[in-house]
C-alpha positions as CSV (number, residue, x, y, z in Angstrom):
1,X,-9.8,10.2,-24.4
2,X,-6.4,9.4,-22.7
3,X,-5.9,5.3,-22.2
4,X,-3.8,4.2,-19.1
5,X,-2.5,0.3,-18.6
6,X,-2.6,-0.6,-14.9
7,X,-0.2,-3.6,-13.6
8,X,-1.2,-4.6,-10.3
9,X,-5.0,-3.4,-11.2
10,X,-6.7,-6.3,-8.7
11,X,-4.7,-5.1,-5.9
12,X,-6.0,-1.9,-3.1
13,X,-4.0,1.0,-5.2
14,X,-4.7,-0.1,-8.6
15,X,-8.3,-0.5,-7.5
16,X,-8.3,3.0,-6.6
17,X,-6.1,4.7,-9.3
18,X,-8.7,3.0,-11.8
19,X,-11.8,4.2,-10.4
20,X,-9.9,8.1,-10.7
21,X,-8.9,7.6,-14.3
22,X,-12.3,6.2,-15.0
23,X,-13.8,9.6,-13.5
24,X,-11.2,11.6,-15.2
25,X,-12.8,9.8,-18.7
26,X,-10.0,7.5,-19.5
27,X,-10.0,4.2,-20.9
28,X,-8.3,1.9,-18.7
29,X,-6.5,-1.4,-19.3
30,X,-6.0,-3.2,-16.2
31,X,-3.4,-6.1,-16.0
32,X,-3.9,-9.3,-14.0
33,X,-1.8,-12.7,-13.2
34,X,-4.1,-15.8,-14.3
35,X,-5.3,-17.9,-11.1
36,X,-7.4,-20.4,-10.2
37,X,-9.4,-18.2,-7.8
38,X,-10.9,-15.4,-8.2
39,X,-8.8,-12.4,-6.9
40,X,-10.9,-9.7,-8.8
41,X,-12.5,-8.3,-5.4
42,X,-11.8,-5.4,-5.5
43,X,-12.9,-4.0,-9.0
44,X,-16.0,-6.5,-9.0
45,X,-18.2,-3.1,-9.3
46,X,-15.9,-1.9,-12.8
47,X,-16.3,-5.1,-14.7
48,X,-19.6,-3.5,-16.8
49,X,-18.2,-0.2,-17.3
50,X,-17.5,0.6,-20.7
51,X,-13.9,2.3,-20.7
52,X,-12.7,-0.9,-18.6
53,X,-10.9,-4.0,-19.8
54,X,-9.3,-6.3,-18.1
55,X,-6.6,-8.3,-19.7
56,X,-4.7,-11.0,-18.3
57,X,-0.9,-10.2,-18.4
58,X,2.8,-11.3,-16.3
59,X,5.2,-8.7,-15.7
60,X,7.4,-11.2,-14.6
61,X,7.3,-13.0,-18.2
62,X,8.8,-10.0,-20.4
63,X,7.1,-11.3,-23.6
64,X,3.6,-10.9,-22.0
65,X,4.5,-7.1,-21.1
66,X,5.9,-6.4,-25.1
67,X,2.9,-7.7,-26.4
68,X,0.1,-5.8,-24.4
69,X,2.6,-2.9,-25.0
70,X,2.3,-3.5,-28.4
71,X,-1.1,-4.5,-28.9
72,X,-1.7,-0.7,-26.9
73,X,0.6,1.4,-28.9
74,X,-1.5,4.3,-28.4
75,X,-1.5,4.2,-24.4
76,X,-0.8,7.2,-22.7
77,X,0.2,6.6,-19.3
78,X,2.1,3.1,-17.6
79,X,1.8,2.5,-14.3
80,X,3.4,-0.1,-12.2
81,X,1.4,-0.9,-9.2
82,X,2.3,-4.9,-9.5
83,X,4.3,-6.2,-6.3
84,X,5.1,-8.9,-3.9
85,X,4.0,-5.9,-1.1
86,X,3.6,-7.9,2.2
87,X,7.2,-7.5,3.7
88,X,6.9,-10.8,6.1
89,X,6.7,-12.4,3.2
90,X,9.6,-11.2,1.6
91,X,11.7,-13.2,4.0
92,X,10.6,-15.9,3.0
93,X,9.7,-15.5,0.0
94,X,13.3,-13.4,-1.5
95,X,13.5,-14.8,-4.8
96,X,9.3,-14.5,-5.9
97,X,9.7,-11.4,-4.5
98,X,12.9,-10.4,-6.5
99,X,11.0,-11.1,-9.8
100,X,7.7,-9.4,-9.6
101,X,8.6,-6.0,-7.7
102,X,12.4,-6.1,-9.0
103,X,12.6,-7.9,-12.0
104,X,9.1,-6.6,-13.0
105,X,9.2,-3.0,-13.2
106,X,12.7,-3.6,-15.3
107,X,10.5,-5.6,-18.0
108,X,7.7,-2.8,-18.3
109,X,10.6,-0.4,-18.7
110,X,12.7,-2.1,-21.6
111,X,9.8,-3.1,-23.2
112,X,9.3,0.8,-22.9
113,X,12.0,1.4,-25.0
114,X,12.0,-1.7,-27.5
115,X,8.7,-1.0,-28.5
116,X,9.2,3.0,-29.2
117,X,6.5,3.6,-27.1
118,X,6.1,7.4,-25.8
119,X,4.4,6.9,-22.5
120,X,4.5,8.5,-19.4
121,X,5.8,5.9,-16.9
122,X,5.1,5.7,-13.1
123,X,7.0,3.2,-10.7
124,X,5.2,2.5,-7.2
125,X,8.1,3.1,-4.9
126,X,8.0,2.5,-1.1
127,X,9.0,4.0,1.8
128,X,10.2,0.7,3.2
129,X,13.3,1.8,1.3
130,X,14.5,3.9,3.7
131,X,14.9,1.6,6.7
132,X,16.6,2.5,9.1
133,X,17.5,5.9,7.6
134,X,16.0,9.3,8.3
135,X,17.3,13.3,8.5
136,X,16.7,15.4,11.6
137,X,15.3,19.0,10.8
138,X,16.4,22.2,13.2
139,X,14.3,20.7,15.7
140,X,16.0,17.3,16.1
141,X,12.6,15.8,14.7
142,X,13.4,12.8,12.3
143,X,11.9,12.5,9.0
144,X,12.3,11.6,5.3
145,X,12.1,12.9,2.0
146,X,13.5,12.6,-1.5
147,X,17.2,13.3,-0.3
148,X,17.2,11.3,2.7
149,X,19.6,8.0,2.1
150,X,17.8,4.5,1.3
151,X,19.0,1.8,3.9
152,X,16.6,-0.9,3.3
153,X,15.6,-3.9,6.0
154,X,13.8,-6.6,3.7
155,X,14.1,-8.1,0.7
156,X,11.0,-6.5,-0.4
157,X,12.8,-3.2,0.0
158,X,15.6,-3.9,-1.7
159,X,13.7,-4.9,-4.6
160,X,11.7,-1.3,-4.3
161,X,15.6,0.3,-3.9
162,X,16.5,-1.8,-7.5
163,X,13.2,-1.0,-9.2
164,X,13.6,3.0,-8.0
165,X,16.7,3.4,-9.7
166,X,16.0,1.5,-12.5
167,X,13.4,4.2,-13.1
168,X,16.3,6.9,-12.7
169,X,18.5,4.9,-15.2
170,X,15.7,4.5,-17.9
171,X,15.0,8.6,-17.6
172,X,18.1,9.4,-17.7
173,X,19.5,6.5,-20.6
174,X,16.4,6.4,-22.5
175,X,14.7,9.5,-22.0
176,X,11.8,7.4,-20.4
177,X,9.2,9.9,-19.4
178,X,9.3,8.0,-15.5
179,X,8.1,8.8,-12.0
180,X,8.2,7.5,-8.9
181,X,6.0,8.0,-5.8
182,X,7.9,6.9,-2.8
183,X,4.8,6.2,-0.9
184,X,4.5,5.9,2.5
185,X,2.0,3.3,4.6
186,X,-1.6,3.7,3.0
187,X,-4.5,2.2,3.9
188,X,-7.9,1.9,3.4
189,X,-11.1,-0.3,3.5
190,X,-9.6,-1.8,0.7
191,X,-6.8,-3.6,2.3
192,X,-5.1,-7.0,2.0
193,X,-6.0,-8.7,5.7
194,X,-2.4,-9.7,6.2
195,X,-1.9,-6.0,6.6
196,X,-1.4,-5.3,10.1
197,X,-4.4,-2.3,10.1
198,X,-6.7,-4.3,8.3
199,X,-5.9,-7.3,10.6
200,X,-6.7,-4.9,13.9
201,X,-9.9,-3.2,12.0
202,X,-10.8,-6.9,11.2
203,X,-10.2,-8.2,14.7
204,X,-11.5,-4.9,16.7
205,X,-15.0,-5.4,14.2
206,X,-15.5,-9.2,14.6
207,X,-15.0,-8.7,18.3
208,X,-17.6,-5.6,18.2
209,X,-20.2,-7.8,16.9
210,X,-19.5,-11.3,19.1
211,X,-19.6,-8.6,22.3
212,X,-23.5,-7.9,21.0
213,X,-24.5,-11.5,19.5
214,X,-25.5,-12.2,23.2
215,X,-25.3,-9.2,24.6
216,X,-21.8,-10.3,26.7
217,X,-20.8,-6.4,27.1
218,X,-22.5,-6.1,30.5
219,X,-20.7,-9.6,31.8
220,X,-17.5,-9.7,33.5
221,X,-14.5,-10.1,31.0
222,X,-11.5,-12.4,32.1
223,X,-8.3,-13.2,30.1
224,X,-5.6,-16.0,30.0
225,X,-2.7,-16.2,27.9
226,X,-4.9,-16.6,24.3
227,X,-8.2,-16.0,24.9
228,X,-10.4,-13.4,26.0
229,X,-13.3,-14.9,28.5
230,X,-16.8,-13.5,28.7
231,X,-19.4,-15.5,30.9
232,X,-18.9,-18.8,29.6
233,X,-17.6,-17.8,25.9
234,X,-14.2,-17.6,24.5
235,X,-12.6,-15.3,22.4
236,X,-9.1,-15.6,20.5
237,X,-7.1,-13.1,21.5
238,X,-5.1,-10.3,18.3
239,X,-2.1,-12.0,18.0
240,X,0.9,-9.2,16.6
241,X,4.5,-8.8,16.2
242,X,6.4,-5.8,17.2
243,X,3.8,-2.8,17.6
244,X,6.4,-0.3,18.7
245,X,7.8,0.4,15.3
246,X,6.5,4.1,14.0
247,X,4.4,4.5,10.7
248,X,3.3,7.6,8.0
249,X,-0.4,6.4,7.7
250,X,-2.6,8.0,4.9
251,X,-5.5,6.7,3.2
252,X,-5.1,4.7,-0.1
253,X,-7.8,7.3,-1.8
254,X,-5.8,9.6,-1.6
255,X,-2.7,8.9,-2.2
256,X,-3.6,7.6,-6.2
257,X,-4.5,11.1,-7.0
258,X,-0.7,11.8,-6.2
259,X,0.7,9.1,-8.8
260,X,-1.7,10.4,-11.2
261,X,-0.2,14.3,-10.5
262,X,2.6,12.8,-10.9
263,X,2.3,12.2,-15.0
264,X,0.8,15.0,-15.7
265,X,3.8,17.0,-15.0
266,X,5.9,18.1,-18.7
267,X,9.0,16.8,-16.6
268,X,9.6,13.1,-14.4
269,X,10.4,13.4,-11.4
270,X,10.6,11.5,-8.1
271,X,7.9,12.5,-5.1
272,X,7.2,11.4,-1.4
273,X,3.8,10.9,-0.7
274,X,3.0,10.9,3.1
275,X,0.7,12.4,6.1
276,X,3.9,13.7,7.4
277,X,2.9,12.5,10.8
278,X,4.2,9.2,12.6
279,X,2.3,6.7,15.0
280,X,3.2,3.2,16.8
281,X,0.6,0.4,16.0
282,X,-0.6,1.0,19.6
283,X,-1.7,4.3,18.8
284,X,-3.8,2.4,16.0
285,X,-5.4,0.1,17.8
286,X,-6.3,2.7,20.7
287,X,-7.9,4.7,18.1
288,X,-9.6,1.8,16.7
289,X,-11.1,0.5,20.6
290,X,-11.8,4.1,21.0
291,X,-14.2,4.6,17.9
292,X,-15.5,0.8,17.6
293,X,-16.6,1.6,21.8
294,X,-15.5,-1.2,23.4
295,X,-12.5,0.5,25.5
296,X,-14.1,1.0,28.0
297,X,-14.9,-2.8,28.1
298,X,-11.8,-4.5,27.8
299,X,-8.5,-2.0,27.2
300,X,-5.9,-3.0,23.8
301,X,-3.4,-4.3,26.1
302,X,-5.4,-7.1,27.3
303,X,-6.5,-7.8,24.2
304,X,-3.4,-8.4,21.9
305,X,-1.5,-11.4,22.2
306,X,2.8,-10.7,21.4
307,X,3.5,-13.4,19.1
308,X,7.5,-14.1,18.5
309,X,6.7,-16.2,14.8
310,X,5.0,-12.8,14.1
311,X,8.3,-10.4,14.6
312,X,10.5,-9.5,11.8
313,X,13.9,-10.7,11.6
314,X,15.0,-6.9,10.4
315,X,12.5,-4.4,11.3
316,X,12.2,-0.3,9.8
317,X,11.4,1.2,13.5
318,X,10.5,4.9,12.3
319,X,9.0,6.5,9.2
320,X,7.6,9.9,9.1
321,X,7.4,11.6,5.5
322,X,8.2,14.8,4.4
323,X,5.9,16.1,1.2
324,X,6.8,19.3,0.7
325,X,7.5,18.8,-2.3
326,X,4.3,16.8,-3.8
327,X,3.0,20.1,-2.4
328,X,4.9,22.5,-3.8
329,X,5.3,20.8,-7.3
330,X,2.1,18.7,-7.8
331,X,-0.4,20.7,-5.4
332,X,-1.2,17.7,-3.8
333,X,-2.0,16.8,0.0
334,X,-3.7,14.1,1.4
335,X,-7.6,14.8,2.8
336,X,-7.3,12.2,5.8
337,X,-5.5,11.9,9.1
338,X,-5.0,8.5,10.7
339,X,-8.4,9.2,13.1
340,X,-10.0,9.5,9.7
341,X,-8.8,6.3,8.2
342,X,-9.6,4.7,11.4
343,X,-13.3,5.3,11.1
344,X,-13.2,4.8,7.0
345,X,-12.0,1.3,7.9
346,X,-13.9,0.6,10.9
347,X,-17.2,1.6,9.4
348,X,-17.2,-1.2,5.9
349,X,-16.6,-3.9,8.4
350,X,-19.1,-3.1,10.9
């Protein structure tokens, strides 16, 4: 029976990649910060299974991540799903961001070494570290992949750029048995709601449900600058930031199976992980109108509500993947198209 350690267990992927190595029999150690709230949503349906334990654990203290290395000396697999993720955020939070997504995956990797332990190591890598980057192919379509140049936009990507090739140093240095999925967008029902699909799904659904409360779909709708007016009721308007910018969205489910490919290989190695096909966040929330019915009520544009505070100060305006090689190498490719995670996250909040 293989054990794996997850770091960033109580977040969307680690909830995920546990629920895969609990099916592939594993016994799996998940990590979590102490709070005073209870953050443990998302694997609230693990906490009875037998090859579960959840331990609490820092990445950003380096003593905490020697001694649950040590007190696991026989742990197969490492993986690193801990992060400051939300990019907002990251502005103005640089320096908390630094630590845990920078910082962090530096302390699980030299503990690594000073404990002499012989795991397989994966790093959750992002493909906000591109930027602004990308490679045209013969067609003059833009894309990236393992070789296209990082150029990141936030400080969140930077510390993904730092944690990446610290990975890269450790292998080569060390002979640190590390991977790294340079994931692109992935979603799921699982979702933070600061996340700007879960924050449309969220919206589109409560708005679903207020239409029928009084049966208001057969009234006349009227809009001002905030609101959106039915009969005598109000409605706040979405409020979003820039929802031009392009995005490689694939479904969370997915894309664990991927990471765990990924250390099963005899050799480390770095990997995108994508959909390979790109969409503006008004392509989103037309898909999500279409499937929740209510475009031909009110139509997205009149619904959303441009806020400047919500605009990025440096913003990655394309991202379409390339994973030819996750298929090649790892005989992996995701099961969902963006239609498909529409209606996965649509359907647990209605």
């Amino acid at each position: 029976m293989k054990k794996a350690i997850i770091f960033g267990i109580t977040g969307q992927d680690g909830s995920h990649l546990a629920d895969l190595l609990l099916e592939k029999d594993y016994n799996v150690i998940g990590v979590t910060r102490r709070c005073s709230v209870d953050n443990t949503q998302r694997i609230k349906h693990l906490s009875d299974h037998n090859s579960f334990k959840l331990i609490e654990g820092d990445i950003t203290d380096v003593s905490s991540v020697v001694n649950i290395l040590k007190n696991n000396e026989d742990v197969d697999e490492v993986y690193n799903l801990a992060a400051q993720s939300h990019v907002a955020t990251s502005f103005s939070q640089p320096a908390l961001t630094w630590d845990i997504t920078g910082k962090g995956c530096l302390n699980i990797l030299q503990s690594i070494v000073d404990t002499g332990n012989n795991c397989k190591f994966y790093q959750a890598s992002s493909s906000e570290m591109f930027g602004s980057s990308y490679d045209l192919d013969p067609d003059g379509n833009k894309y990236q992949d393992e070789n296209t140049k990082f150029m990141p936009n936030s400080p969140y990507a930077i510390s993904k750029c730092a944690a990446h090739y610290l990975v890269r140093l450790y292998r080569d240095a060390y002979n640190v048995h590390g991977s790294c999925g340079i994931l692109f967008n992935h979603e799921g029902p699982r979702r933070g709601d600061n996340f700007v699909t879960q924050k449309i799904v969220k919206w589109t659904a409560n708005f679903v449900k207020w239409l029928h409360s009084k049966d208001r779909s057969s009234t006349n709708v009227h809009f001002n600058s905030n609101n959106i007016i039915v009969g005598e009721d109000i409605f706040p308007k979405l409020k979003l930031g820039n929802i031009n910018t392009y995005r490689d969205w694939g479904y969370a489910g997915d894309y664990v199976e991927a990471m765990w490919l990924m250390l099963q290989q005899e050799n480390p190695d770095d990997y995108v992980i994508c959909t390979g096909n790109s969409h503006t966040i008004w392509e989103f929330l037309e898909l999500c109108f279409k499937y929740a019915g209510v475009n031909s009520i009110i139509n997205w544009k009149d619904a959303i509500h441009i806020d400047p505070e919500l605009v990025r100060p440096s913003e990655v305006p394309f991202l379409r993947g390339n994973c030819s090689k996750a298929k090649n190498v790892l005989n992996w490719t995701p099961k969902n198209d963006l239609e498909g995670l529409v209606k996965l996250m649509l359907d647990a909040k209605l």
